[in-house]
N, C-alpha and C positions, 0 to 999 in steps of 0.2 A: 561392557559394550563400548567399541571407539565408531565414533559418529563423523563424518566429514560433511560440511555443509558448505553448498557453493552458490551462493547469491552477494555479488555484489555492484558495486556503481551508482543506483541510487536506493534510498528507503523502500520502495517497494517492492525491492529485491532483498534487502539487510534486515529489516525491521523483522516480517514475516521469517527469515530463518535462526533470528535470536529469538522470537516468540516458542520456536520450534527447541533451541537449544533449552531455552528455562523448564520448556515442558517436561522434556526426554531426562531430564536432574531429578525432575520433583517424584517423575518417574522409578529412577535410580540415580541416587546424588553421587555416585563413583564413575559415572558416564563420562570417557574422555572425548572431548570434542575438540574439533578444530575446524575455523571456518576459513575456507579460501577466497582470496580477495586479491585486489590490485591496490599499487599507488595512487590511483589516479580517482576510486573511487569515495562515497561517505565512510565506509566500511573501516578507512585507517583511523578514523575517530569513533564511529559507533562499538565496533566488537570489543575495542578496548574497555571503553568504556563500561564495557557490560561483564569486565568477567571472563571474559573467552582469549583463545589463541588465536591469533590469523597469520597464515600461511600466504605467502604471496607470491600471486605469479604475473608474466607479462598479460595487460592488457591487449585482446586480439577481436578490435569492433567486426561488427558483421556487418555486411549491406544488407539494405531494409529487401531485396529482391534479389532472387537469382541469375546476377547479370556478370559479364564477363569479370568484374572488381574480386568476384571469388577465386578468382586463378590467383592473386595476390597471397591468398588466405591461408594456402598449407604450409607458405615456408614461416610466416606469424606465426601460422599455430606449433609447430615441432618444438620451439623453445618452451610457450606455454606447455605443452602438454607434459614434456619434462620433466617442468618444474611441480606440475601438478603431480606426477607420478612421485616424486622424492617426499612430496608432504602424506600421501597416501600409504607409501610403503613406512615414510619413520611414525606414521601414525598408528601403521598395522590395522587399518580404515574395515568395521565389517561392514560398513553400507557408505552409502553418498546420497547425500539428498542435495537436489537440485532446483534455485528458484528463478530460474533465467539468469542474461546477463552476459558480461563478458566472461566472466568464472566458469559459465556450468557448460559452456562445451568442452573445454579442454579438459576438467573434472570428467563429465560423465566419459570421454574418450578412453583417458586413461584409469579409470575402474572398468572398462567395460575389457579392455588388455588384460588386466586383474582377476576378472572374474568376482568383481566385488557387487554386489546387489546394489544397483541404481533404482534412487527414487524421485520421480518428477513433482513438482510442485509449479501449474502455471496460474498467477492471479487471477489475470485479462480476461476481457471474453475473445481477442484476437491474441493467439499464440505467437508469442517470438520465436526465432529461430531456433536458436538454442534449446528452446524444450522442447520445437517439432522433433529436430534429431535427436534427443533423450526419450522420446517416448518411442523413438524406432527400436530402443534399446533393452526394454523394459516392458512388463505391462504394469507397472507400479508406478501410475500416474493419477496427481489427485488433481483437484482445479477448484479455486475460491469463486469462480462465478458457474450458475448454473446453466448454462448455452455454450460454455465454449467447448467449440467444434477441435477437439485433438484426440489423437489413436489412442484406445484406452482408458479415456478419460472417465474419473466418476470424481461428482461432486462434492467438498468437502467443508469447506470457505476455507477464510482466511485466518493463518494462526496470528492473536492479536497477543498485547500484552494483558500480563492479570491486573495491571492498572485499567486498564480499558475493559475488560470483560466482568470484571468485580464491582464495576463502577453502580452506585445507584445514585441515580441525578436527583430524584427528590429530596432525596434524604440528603444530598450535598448540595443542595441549591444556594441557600443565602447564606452557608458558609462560603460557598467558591465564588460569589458574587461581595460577597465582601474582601477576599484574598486580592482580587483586582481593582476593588475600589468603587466597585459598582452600586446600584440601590436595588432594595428587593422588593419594591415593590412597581417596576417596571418591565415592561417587557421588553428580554434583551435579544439584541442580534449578535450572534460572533459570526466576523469576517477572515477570512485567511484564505489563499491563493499554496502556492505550489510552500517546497521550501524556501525561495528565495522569495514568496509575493507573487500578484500577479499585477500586470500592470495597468491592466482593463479594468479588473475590480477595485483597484484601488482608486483609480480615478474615478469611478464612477460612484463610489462609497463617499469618498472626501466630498463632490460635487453635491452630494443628498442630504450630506448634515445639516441644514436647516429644515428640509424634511421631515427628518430622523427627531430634530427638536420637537417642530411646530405638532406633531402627533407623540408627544411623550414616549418615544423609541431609545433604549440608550442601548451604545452599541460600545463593544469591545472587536476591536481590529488589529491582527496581526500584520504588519504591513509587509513581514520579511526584511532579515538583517540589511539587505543592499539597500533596502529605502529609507530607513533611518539606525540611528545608534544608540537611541535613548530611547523613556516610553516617554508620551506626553499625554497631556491631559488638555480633550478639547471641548472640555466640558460647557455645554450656553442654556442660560437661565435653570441652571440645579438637573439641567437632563446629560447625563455624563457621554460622554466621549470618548475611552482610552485606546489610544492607539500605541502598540506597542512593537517592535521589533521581533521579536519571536515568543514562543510560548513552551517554556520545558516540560508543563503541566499539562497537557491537553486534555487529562480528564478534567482537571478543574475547570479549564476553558469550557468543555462539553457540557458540563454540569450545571456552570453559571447561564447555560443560552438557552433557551425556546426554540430557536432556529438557526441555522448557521448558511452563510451563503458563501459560497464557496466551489474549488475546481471540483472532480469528480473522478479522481485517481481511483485504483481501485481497493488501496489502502485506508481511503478517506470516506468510499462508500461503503467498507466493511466496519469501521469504526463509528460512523456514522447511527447505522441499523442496530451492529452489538450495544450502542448505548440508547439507542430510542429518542436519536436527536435529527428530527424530519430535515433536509438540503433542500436550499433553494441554489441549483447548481450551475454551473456557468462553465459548461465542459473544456476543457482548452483543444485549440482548433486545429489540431496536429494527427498527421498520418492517417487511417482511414473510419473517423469517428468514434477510437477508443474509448474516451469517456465517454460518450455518449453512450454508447451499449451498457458502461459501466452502471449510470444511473437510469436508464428505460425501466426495468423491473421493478427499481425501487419510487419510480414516478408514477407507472403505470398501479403497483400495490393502493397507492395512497399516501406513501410513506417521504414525498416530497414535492419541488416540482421544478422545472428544467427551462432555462433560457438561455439561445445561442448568443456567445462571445461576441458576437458584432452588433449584438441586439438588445445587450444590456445597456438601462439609460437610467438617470433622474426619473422620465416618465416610467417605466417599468418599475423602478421601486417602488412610486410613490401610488401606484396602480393597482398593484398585485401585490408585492412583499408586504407592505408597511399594513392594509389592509387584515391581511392574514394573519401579522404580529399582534393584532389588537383584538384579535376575534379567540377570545380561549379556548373556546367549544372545538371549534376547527384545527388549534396547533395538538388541543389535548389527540383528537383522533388521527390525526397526520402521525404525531408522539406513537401511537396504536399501534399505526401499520409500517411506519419503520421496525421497531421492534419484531415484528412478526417476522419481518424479512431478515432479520439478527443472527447469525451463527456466532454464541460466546462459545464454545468447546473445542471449534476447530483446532486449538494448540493441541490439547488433549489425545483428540482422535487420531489426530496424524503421527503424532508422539507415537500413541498404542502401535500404530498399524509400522511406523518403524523400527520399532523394539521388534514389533515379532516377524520381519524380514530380517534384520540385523541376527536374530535365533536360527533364523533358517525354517518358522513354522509357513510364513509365504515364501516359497522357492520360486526363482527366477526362468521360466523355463529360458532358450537357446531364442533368440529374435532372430532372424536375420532381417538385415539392410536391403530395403525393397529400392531400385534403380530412381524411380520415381515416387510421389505420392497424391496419386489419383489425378498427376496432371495439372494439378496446382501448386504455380510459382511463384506466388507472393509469399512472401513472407514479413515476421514483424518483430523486427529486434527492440523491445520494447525499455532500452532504458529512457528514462528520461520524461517518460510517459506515465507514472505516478508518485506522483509529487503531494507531499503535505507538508 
């Protein structure tokens, strides 16, 4: 089986199709893959990282709307597409699977020339561009949240890693909380914003550490590489403090918390529920309320709870968070219905259901390209928009 997968630019795109690559191995370890990517994206460091081939083509951004900047868009895309067709053909590609991104139009383009079985994969609950015209192409479209409104769609979640789906926080508690330097017999907060930090949370996290003391709260804080370059320890009167620059571990990170307060990607809300670690979320305040959608199901379950970007304070933590960190009874049931809301097998499933498109036992019937789509012209080219 040769596999081509095209998600790149940011994690939310990379992550979910390397989840997808390990699965499709464990599946059948002879599986050749290759994933297509740009320069410009994580992707020139992740896929490597992991084992894989990446193919690369010209990055070709979309506009967030259907407005005249797309007349720009076909002579960008002819190179891309190209290039995309030469990694498909020396690939001898039987399917493509697609996570949005700059990659997956010119991917799914040039399989669709092919006659290669296109498969959609959108996280969001607001679809980007890129995989509205991939699912014109296909009826083999899955979607990691359960509302998003796209042609074809059935729900599947999100493919995560088997560090995150394997994860059991109890039984890793006071070891992961001692890895970081933490005490196990506090209740801990982990903080982290996008990949790079956020800059609301952070400020408004550092402002609360006397707070976080004066109520025996100790908190681990990723601040993101651009805010610092070392960990430190801000630890006051034996109630620890570490704030640290990034975290390569994030099961341990998960496993060490109670609660995690944090953006509301949709990477962050599926890893969040697969491990049974309740969000206090701080959506980032970009384009038309994506995280926000992201975490509503998982706020409204039980399984967290949700404050607007502008509206995060000192007082709100000291209010509501700090309160609910110290009340065990409430984090353990909050812990409940996150998990409820959990899909660990997504990798799995999706894995299955592309082996047997790649077989030929789901046939692609003939799509055609409909002029318009139902008159609605927004669209949402979603890099940049899930961030951990």
């Amino acid at each position: 089986m040769r596999v081509a997968l095209a998600g790149g630019g940011t994690a939310g795109h990379i992550e979910p199709a390397l989840s997808l690559a390990d699965a499709l191995r464990r599946i059948d370890p002879t599986t050749e893959i290759l994933c297509l990517g740009t320069e410009r994206g994580l992707e020139t460091r992740l896929v490597p990282m992991r084992g894989y081939e990446l193919g690369l083509i010209p990055a070709v951004p979309l506009p967030r709307k259907l407005t005249p900047q797309l007349l720009s868009v076909p002579g960008k895309l002819a190179g891309a597409l190209s290039a995309a067709g030469d990694h498909l053909d020396r690939l001898q590609a039987d399917v493509i699977v697609g996570f949005g991104g700059y990659v997956a139009t010119p991917g799914y383009l040039a399989a669709r020339r092919r006659r290669i079985p296109i498969v959609v994969h959108e996280a969001n609950p607001l679809p980007g561009l890129a995989n509205r015209l991939g699912a014109r192409m296909t009826e083999h479209v899955y979607t990691g949240h359960p509302h998003t409104q796209i042609r074809h769609g059935r729900f599947i979640g999100i493919p995560l890693r088997q560090q995150i789906t394997t994860l059991d926080r109890l039984a890793m508690g006071d070891k992961a909380r001692a890895y970081f330097g933490l005490r196990s017999d506090l209740p801990t907060l982990l903080i982290f914003g996008g990949s790079q930090g956020a800059q609301r949370i952070n400020e408004t996290a550092f402002a609360a550490r006397d707070a976080f003391r004066d109520h025996g709260v100790q908190v681990l804080h990723v601040v993101g590489p651009k805010n610092a370059d070392e960990p430190q320890d801000l630890t006051q009167d034996g109630i620890p403090y570490v704030a640290v620059p990034y975290v390569d571990r994030m099961d341990m990170a998960y496993a060490a918390a109670d609660i995690a307060m944090c953006r509301s990607g949709a990477m962050t809300c599926a890893e969040l529920t697969a491990v049974g670690l309740p969000g206090a979320f701080v959506p980032l305040a970009i384009g038309n309320g994506e995280q926000a959608l992201n975490a509503e199901p998982i706020v409204q379950a039980g399984g967290g709870l949700m404050v607007n970007n502008a509206e995060i304070s000192v007082e709100w933590i000291t209010g509501r968070l700090i309160p609910l960190l110290t009340d065990t009874d409430r984090v353990v049931a909050m812990s409940e219905a996150a998990a409820r809301m959990g899909r660990r097998d997504a990798d799995m499933e999706l894995a299955r259901e592309v082996a047997a498109i790649a077989r030929g036992d789901r046939p692609s019937p003939e799509i055609p390209v409909p002029e318009d789509d139902n008159g609605d012209d927004t669209y949402y080219d979603d890099d940049g928009k899930d961030a951990r």
